[in-house]
C-alpha positions in Angstrom: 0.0 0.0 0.0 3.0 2.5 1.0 4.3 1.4 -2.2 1.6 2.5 -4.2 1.3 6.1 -2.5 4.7 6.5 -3.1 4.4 6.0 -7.1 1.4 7.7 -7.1 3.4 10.9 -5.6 5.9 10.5 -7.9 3.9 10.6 -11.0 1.7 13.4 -9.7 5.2 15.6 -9.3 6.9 14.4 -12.7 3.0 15.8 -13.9 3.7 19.3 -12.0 7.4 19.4 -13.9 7.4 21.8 -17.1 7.6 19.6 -20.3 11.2 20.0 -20.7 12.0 18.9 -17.6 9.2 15.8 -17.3 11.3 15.3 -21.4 14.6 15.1 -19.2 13.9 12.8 -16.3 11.2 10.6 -18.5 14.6 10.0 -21.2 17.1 9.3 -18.6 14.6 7.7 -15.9 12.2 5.3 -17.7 14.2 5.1 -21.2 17.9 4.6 -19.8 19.3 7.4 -22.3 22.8 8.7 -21.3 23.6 12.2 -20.3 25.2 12.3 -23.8 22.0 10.8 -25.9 19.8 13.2 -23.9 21.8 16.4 -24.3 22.0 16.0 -28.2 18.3 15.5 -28.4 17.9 18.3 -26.0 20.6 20.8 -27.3 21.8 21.2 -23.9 25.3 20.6 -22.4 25.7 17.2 -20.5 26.9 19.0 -17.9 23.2 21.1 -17.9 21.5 17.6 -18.7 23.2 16.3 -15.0 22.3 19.5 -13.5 18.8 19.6 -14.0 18.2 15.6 -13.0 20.0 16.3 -10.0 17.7 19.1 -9.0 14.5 17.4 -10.5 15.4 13.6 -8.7 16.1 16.2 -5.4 12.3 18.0 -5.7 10.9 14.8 -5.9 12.5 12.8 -3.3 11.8 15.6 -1.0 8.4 14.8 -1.2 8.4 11.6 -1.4 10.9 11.5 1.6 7.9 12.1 3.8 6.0 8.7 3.3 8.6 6.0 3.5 8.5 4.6 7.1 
């Protein structure tokens, strides 16, 4: 059940991301892409590519945080 909420609060917050960003953490995330793959498809540095996952995967674990026991 805990499970459950917790994937349910992550989808909700990938939902809340602007498109670029749910674009970024769907590619690396759910399709496996490397920082490289995802900044040519993107157009941005690998170093912005690593940036912005870091700070997206940080908003959502901080509220996810909150409901694992």
């Amino acid at each position: 059940m805990e499970k459950l909420k917790i994937n349910k609060t992550v989808v909700k917050e990938v939902k809340k991301l602007s498109r670029s960003n749910q674009r970024l953490i769907i590619l690396r995330d759910v399709y496996g892409k490397s920082f490289e793959e995802i900044s040519i498809k993107t157009g941005l540095t690998e170093d912005e590519v690593k940036s912005k996952i870091f700070k997206i995967r940080k908003k959502i674990k901080d509220k996810v945080k909150p409901l694992i026991p």
